[in-house]
PyMOL Python script that loads the backbone (N, CA, C, O; Angstrom):
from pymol import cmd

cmd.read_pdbstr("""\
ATOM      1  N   UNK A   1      -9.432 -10.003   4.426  1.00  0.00           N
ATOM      2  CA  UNK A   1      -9.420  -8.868   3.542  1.00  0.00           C
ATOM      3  C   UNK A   1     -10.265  -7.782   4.189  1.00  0.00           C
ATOM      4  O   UNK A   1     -11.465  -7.868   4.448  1.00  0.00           O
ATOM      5  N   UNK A   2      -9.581  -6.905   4.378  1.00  0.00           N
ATOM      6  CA  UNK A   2     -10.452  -5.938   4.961  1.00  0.00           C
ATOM      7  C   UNK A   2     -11.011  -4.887   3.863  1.00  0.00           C
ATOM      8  O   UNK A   2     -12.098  -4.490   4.283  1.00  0.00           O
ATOM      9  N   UNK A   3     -10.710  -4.295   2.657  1.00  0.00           N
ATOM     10  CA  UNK A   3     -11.245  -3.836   1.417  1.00  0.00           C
ATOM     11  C   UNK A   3     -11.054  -3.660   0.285  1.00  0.00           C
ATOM     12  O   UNK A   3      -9.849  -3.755   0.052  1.00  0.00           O
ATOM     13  N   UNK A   4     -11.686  -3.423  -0.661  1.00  0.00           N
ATOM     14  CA  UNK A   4     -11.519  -3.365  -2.215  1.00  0.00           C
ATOM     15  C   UNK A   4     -11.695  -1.983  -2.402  1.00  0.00           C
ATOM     16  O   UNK A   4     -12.590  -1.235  -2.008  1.00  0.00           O
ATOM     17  N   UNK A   5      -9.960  -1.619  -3.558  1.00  0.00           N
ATOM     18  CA  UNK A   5     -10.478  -0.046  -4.017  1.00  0.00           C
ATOM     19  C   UNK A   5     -10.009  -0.455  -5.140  1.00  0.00           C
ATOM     20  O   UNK A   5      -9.042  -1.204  -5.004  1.00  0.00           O
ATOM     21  N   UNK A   6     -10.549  -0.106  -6.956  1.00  0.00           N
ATOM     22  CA  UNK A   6     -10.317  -0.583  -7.981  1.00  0.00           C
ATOM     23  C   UNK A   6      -9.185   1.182  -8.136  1.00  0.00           C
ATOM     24  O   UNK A   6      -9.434   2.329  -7.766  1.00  0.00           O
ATOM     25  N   UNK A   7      -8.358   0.762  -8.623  1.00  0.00           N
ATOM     26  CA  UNK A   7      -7.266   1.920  -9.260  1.00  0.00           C
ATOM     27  C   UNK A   7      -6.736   2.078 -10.480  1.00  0.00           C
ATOM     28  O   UNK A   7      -5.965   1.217 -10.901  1.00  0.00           O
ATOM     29  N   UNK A   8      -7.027   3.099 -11.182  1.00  0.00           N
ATOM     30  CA  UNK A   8      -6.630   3.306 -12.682  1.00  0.00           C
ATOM     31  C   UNK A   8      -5.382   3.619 -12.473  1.00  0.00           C
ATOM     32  O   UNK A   8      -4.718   3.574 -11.437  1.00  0.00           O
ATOM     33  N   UNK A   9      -4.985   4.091 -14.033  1.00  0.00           N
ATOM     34  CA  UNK A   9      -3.315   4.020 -14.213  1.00  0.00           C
ATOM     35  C   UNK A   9      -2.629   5.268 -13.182  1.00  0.00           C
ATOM     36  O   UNK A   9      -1.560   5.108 -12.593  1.00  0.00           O
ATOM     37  N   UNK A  10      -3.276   6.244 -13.114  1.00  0.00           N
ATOM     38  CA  UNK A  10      -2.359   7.200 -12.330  1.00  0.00           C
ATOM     39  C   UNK A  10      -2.991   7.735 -11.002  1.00  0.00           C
ATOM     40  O   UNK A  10      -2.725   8.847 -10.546  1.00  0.00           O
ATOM     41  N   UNK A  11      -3.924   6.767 -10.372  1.00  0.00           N
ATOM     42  CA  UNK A  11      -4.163   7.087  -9.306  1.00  0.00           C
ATOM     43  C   UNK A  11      -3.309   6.052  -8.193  1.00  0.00           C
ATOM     44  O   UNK A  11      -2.810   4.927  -8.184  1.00  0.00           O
ATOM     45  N   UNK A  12      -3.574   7.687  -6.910  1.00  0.00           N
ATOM     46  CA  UNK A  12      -2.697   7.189  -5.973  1.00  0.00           C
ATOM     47  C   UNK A  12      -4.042   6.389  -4.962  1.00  0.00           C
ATOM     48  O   UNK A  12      -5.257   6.564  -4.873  1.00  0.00           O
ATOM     49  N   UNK A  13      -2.843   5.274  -4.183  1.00  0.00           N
ATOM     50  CA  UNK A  13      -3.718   4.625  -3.267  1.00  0.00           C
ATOM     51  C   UNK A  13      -3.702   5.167  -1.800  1.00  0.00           C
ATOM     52  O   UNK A  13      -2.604   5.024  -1.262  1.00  0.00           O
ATOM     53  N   UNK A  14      -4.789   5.832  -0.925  1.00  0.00           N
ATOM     54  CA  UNK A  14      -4.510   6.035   0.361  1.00  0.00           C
ATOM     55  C   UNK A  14      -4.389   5.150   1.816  1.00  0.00           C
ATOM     56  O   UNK A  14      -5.274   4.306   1.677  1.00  0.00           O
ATOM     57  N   UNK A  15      -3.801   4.933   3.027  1.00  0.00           N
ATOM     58  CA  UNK A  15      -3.981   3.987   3.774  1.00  0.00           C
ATOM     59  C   UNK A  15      -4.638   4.887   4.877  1.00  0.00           C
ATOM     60  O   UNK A  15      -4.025   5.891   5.240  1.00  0.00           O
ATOM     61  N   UNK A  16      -5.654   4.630   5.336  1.00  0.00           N
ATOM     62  CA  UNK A  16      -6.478   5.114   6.841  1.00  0.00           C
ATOM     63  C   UNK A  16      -5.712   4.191   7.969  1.00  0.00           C
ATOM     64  O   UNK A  16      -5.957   2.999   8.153  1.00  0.00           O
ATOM     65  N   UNK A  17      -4.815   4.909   8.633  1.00  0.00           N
ATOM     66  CA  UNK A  17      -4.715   3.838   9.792  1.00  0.00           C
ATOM     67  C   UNK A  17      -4.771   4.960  11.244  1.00  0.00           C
ATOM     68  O   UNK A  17      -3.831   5.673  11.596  1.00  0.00           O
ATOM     69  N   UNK A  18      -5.645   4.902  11.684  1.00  0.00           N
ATOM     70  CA  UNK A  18      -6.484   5.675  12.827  1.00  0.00           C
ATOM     71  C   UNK A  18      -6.226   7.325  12.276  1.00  0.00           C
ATOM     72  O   UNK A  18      -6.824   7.806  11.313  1.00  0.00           O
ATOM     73  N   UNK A  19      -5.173   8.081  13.138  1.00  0.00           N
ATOM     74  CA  UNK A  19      -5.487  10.114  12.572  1.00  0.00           C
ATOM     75  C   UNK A  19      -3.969   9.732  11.321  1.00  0.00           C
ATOM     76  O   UNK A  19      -3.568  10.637  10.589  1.00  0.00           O
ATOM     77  N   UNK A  20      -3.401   8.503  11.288  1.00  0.00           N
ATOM     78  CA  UNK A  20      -2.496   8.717   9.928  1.00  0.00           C
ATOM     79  C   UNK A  20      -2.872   8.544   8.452  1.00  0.00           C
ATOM     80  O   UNK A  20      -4.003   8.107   8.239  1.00  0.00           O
ATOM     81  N   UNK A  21      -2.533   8.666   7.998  1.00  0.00           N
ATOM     82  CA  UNK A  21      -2.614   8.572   6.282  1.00  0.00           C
ATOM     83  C   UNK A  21      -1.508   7.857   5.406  1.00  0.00           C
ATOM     84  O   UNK A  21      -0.395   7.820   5.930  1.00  0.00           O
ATOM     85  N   UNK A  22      -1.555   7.648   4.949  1.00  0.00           N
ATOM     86  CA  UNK A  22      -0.329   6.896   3.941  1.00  0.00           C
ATOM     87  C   UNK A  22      -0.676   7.221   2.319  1.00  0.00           C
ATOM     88  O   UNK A  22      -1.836   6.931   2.026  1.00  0.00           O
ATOM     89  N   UNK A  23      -0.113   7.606   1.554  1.00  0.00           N
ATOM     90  CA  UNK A  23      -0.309   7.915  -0.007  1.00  0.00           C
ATOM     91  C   UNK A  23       0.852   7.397  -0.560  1.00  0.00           C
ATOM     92  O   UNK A  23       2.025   7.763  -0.495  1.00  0.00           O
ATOM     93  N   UNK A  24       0.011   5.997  -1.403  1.00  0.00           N
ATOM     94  CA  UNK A  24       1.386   5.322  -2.132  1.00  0.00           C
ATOM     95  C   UNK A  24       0.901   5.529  -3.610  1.00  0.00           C
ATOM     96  O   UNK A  24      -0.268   5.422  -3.980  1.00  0.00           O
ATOM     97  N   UNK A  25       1.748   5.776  -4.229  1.00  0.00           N
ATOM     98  CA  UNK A  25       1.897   5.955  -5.713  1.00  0.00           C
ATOM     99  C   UNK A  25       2.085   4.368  -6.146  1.00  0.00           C
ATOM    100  O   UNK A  25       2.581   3.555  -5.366  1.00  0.00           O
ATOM    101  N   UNK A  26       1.486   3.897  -7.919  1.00  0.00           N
ATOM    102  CA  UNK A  26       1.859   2.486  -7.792  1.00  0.00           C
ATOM    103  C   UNK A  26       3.261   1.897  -7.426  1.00  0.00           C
ATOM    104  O   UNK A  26       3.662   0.890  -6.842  1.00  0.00           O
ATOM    105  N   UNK A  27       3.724   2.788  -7.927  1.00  0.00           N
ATOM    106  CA  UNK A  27       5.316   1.989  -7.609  1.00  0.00           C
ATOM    107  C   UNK A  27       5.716   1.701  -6.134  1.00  0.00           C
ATOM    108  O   UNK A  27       6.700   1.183  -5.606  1.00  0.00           O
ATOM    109  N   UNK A  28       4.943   2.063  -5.834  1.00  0.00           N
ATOM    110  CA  UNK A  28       5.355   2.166  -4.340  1.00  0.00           C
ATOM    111  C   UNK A  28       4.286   1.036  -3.624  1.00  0.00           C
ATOM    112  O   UNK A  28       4.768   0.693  -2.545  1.00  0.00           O
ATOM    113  N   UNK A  29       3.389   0.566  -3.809  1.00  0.00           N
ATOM    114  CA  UNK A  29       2.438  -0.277  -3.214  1.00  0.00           C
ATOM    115  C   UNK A  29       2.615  -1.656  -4.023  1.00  0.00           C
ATOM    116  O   UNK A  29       2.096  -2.684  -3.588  1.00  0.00           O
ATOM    117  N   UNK A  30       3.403  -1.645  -5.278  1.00  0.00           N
ATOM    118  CA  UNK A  30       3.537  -2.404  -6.158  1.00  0.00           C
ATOM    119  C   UNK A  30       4.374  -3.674  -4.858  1.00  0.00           C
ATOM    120  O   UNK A  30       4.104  -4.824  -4.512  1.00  0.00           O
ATOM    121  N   UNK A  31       5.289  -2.822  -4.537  1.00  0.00           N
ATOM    122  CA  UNK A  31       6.342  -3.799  -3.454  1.00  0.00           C
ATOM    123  C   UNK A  31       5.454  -4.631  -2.169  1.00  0.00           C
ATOM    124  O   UNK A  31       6.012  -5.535  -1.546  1.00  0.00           O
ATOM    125  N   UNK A  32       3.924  -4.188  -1.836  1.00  0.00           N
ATOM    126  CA  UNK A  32       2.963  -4.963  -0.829  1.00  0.00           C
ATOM    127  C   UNK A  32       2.223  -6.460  -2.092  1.00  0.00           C
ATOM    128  O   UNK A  32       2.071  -7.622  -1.713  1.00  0.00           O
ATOM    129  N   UNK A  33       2.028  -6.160  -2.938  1.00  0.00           N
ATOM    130  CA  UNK A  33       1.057  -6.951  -3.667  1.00  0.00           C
ATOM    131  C   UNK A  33       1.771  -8.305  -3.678  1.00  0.00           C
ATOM    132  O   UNK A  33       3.000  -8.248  -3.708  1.00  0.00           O
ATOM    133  N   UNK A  34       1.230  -9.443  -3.660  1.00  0.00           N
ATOM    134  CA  UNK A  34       1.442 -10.625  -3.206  1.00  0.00           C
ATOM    135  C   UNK A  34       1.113 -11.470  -4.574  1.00  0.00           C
ATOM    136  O   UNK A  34       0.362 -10.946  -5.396  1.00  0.00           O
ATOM    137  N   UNK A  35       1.638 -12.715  -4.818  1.00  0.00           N
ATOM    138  CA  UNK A  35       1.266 -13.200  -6.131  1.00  0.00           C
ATOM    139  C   UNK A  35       0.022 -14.177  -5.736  1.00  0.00           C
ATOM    140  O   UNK A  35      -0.181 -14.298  -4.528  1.00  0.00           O
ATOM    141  N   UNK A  36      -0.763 -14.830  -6.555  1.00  0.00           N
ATOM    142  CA  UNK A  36      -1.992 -15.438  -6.407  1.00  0.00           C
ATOM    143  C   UNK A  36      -1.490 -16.414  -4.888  1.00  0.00           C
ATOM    144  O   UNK A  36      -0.309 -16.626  -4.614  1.00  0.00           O
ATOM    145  N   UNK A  37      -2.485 -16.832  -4.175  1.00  0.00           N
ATOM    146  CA  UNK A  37      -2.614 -17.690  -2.814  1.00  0.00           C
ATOM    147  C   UNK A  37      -1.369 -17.317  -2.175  1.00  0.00           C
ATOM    148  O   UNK A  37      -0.948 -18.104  -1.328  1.00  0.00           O
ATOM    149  N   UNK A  38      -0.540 -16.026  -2.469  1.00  0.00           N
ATOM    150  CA  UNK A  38      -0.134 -15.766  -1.700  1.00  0.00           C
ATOM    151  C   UNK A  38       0.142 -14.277  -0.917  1.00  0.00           C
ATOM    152  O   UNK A  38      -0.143 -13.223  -1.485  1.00  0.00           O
ATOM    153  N   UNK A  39       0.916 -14.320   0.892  1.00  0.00           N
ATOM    154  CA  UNK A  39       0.914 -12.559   1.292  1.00  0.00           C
ATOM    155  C   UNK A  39       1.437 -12.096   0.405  1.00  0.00           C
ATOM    156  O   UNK A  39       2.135 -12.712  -0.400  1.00  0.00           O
ATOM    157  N   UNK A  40       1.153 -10.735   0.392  1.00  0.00           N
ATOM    158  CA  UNK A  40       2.220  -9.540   0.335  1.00  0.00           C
ATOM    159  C   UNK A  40       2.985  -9.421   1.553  1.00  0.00           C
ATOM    160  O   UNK A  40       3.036  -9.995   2.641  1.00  0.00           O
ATOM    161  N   UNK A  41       3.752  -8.146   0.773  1.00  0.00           N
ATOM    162  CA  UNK A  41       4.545  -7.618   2.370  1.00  0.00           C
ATOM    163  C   UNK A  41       3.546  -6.575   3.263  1.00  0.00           C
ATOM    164  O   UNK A  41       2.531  -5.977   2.905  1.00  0.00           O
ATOM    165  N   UNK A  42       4.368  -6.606   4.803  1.00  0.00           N
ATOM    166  CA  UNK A  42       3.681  -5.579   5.603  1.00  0.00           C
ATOM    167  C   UNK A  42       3.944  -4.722   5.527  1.00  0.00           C
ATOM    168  O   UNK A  42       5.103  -4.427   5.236  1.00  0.00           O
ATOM    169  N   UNK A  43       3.063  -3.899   5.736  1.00  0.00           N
ATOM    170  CA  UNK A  43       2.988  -2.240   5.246  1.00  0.00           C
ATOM    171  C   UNK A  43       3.864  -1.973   6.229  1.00  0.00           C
ATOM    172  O   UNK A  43       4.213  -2.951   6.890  1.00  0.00           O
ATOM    173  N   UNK A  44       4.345  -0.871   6.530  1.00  0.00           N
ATOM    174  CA  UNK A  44       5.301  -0.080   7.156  1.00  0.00           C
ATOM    175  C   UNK A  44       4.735   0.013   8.960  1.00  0.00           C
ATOM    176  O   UNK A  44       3.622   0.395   9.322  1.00  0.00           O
ATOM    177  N   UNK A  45       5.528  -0.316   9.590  1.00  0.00           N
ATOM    178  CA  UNK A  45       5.188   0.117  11.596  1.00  0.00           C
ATOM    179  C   UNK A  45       4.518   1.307  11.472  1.00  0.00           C
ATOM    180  O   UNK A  45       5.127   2.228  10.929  1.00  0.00           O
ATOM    181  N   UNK A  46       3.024   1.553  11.983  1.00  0.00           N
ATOM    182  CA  UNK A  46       2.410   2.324  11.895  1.00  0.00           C
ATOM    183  C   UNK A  46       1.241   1.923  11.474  1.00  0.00           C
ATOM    184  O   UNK A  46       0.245   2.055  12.186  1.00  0.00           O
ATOM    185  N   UNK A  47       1.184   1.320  10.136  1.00  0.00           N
ATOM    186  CA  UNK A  47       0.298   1.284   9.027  1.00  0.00           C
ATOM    187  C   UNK A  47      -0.152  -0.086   9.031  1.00  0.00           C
ATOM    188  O   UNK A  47      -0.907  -0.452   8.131  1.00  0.00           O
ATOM    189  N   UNK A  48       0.206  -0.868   9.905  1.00  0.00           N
ATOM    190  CA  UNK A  48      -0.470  -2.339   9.889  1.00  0.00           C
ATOM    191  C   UNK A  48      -1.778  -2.803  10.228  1.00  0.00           C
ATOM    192  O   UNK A  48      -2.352  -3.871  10.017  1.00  0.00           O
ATOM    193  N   UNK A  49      -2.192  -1.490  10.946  1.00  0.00           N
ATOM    194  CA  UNK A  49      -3.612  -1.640  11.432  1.00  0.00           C
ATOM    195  C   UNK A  49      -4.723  -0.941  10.834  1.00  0.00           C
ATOM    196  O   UNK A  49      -5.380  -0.210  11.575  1.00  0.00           O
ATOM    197  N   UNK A  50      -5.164  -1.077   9.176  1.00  0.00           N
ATOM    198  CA  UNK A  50      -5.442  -0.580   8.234  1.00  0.00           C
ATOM    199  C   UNK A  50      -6.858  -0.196   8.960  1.00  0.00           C
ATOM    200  O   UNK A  50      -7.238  -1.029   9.782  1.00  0.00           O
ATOM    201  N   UNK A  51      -7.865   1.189   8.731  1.00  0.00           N
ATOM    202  CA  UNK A  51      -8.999   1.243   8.922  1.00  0.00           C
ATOM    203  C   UNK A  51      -9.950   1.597   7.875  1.00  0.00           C
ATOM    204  O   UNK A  51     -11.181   1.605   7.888  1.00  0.00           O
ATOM    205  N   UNK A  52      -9.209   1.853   7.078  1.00  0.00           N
ATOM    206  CA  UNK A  52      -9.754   2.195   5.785  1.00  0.00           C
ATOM    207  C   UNK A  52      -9.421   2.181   4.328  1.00  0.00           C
ATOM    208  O   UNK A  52      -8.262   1.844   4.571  1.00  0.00           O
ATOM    209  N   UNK A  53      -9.433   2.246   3.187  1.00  0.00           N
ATOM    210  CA  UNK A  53      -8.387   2.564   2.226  1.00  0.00           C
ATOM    211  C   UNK A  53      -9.581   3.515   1.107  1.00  0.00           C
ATOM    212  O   UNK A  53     -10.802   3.406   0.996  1.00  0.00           O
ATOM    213  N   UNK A  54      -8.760   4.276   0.523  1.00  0.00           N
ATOM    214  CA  UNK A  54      -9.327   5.097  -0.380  1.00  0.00           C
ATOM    215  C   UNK A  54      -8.519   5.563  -1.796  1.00  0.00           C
ATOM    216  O   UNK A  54      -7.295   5.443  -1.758  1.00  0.00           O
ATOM    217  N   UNK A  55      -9.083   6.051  -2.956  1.00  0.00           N
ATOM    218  CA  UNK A  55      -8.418   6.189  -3.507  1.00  0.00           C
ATOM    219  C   UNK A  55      -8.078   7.978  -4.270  1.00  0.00           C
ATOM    220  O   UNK A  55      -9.020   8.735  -4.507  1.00  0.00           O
ATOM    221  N   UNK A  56      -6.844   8.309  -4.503  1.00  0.00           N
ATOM    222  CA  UNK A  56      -6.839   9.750  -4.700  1.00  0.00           C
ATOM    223  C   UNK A  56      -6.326  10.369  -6.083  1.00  0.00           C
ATOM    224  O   UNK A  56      -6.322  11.589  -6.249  1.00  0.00           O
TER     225      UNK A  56
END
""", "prot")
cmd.dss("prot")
cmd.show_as("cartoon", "prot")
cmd.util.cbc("prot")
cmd.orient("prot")
């Protein structure tokens, strides 16, 4: 696990992956989330090498 960002109902989630950015709305990050002991999916070519996450 590389970090924890807690997100209310209408915030968007950001992805840091080196000078890119990624801004997923829930519906859209909803499709990575994984059910208990297990992955999610991989983020998109580009975005696999997470450096940060934030929230907006």
């Amino acid at each position: 696990m590389l970090a924890v960002a807690v997100l209310g109902d209408g915030d968007d989630l950001i992805v840091h992956a080196g000078q890119r950015h990624l801004t997923m709305k829930r519906r859209d990050y909803e499709n990575y989330i994984g059910e208990r002991a297990r992955r999610g999916g991989k983020l998109p070519r580009g975005f696999q090498k997470v450096d940060r996450l934030s929230v907006g």
